[in-house]
N, C-alpha and C positions, 0 to 999 in steps of 0.2 A: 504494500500500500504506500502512494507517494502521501508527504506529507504539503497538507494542501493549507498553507496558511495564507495569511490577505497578498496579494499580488503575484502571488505562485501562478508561474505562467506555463501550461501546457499543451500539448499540441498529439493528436490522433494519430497512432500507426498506420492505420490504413485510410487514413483519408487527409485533406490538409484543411481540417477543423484546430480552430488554435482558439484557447480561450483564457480569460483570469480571474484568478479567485478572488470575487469582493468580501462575501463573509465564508467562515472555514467549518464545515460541522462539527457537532457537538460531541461527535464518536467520530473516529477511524470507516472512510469507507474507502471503496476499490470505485472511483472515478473512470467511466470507457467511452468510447465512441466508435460507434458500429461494430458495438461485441467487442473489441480489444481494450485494455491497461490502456490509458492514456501515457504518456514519457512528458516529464521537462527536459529532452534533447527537442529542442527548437529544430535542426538539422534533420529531423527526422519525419517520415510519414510520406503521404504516396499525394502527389497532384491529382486534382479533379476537379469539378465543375457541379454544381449542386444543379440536380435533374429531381429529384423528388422532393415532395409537401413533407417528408422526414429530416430534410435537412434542419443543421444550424444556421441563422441566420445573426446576419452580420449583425453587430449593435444591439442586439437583443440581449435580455437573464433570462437564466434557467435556473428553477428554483429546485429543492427535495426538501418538501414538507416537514418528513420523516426526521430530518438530524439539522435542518434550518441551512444547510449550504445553498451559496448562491453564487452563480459564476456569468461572466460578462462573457459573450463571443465579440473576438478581436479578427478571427477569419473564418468566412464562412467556409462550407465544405458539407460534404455527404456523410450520415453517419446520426441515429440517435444518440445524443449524451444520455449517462444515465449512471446510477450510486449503486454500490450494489445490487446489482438486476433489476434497480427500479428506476423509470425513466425518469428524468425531470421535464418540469414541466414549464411555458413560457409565464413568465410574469408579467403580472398585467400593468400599464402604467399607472402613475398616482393619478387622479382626479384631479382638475385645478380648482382653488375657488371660482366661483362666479363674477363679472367683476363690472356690473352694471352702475 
């Protein structure tokens, strides 16, 4: 298990999903993308082109409920993120006030 604290920046072995940790969970998980370990070797992972509604999308959070991790995508790429075998999920943006 990589240790995923604020700004730990890692990137998808099989896809060129890269993403960074804004908050770190509350226990130890196994962070993946498209089924594999994620790596902090930045030099590492396969080129692609994001073709499916699975993909990570650029500038978006991904959140897991479960242990409160939340991570920024910095490139997008093919591949569900996901914590321990459980996907994360996109987070919604905050609401603004009204401002009449």
């Amino acid at each position: 298990m990589t240790d995923l604290s604020p700004g730990k920046r890692l990137r998808g072995k099989v896809s060129s999903t890269e993403i960074i940790v804004v908050r770190p969970p509350a226990a130890p998980v196994e962070l993946s993308c498209g089924g594999q370990p994620m790596t902090a070797d930045l030099a590492a992972g396969a080129a692609g082109a994001s073709t499916t509604e699975n993909d990570t999308v650029l500038g978006k959070r991904y959140v897991d409920k479960e242990t409160g991790l939340e991570v920024l995508c910095t490139k997008a790429g093919p591949g569900v993120l996901s914590a321990n075998g459980r996907q994360l999920t996109l987070k919604a943006p905050n609401a603004l006030p009204a401002s009449d």
